[in-house]
C-alpha positions in Angstrom: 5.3 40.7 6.8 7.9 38.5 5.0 10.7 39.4 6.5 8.9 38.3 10.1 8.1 35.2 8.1 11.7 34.7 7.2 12.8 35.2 10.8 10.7 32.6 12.2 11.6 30.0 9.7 15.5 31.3 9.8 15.4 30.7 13.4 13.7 27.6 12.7 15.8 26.0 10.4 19.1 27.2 12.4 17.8 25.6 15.6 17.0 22.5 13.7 20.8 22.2 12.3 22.6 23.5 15.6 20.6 20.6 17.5 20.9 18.4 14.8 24.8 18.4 14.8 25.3 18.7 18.6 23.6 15.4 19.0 25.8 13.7 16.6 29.2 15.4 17.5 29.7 13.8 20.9 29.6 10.3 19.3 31.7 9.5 16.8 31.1 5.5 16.7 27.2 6.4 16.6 27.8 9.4 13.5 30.1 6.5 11.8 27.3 3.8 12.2 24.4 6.4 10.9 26.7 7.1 7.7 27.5 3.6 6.9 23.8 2.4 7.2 23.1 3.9 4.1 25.4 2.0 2.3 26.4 5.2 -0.2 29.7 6.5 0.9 32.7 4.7 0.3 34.0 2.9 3.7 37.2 5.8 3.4 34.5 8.8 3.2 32.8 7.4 6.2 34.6 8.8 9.1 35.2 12.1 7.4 31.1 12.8 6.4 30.5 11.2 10.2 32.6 14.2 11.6 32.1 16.8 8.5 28.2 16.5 8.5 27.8 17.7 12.5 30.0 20.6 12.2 28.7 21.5 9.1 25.2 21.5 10.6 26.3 23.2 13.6 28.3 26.2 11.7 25.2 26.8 9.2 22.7 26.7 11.7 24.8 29.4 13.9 24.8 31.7 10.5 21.4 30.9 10.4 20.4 31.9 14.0 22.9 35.0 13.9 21.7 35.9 10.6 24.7 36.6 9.1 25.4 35.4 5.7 21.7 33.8 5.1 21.5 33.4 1.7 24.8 30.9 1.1 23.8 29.2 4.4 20.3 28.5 3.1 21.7 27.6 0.2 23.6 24.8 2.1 21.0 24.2 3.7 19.0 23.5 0.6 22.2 21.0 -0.5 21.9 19.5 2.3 18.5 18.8 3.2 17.9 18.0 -0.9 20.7 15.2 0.4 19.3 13.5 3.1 15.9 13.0 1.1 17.7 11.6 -1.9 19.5 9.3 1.3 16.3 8.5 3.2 14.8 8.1 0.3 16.9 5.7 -1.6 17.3 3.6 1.9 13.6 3.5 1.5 13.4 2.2 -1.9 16.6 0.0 -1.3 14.6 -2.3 1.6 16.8 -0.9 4.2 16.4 -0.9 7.8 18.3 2.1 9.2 17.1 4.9 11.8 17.9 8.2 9.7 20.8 9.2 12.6 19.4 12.8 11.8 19.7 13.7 15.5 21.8 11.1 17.3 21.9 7.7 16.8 21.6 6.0 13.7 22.7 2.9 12.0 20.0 -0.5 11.3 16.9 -0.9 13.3 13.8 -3.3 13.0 12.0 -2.7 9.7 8.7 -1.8 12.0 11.2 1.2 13.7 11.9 3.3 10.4 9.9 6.1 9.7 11.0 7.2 6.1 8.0 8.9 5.7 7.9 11.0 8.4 11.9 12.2 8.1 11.2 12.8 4.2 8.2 15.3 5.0 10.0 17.1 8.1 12.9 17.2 5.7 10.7 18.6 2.8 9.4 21.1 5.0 12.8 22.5 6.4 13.5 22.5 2.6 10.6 24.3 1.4 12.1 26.8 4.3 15.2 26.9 3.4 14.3 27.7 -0.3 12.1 30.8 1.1 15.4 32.2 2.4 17.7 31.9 -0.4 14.8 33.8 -2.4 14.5 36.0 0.6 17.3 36.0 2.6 16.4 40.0 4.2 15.0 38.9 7.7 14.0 40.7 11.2 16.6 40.5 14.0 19.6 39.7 11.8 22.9 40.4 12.4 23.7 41.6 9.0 20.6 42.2 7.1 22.0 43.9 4.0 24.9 42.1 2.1 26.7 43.6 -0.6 26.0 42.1 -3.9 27.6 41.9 -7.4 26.6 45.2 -8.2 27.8 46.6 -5.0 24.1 47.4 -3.6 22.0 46.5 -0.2 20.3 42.8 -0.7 16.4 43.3 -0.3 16.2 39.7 -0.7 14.2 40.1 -3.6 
């Protein structure tokens, strides 16, 4: 039964990052206005995360959805996802304004229009996923399902 369970939330999380960064990609200004909000990059890191962050999404999501390679792309997705909550969070905690710019958009907004809360559980939750398949990365439907490891054996995911 695990390995169905791993499929569905392996499907879930890629679908989350592939729309996610094909959202953002298309709009540059709007990427570069999410990223800045947060006030935590340096203004010369700006553009690059702005670009990096969509493509990054969209190529881990793809590994995701293809299952090919899910145990280091969950692992990013762990990074990542452990990222934006530290980011949401310290927004939070800082008084900020900002709309997340998690899919599209972004940048300051009304303090009535944020909804920390809500992007730090969703976020939690597509963590809490993404954690299930580093620890079991062996799923149904995947392109490769066995991975050679250190030893030179199949990966049960175990």
């Amino acid at each position: 039964m695990l390995p169905w369970v791993g499929t569905v939330l392996r499907v879930v999380v890629g679908t989350v990052w592939v729309v996610a960064g094909s959202l953002k990609l298309p709009d540059p200004a709007a990427a570069e206005r999410a990223v800045r909000a947060y006030q935590l990059a340096p203004e010369g890191l700006v553009p690059l995360l702005a670009f990096g962050l969509p493509v990054l999404e969209i190529a881990v999501g793809i590994l995701l959805l293809a299952g090919v390679f899910v145990r280091p792309a969950a692992v990013v997705s762990a990074l990542l996802l452990a990222g934006f909550i530290a980011a949401v969070s310290s927004a939070w905690a800082r008084g900020l304004s900002i709309d997340c710019g998690c899919f599209g958009g972004g940048g300051e907004v009304d303090a009535d229009s944020t909804a920390y809360l809500s992007e730090i559980v969703r976020d939690g939750a597509l963590l809490v996923a993404a954690l299930f398949l580093v620890a079991r990365p062996r799923t149904r439907w995947a392109l490769l399902d066995r991975a050679p490891t250190s030893r030179g054996g199949p990966d049960a995911g175990s």
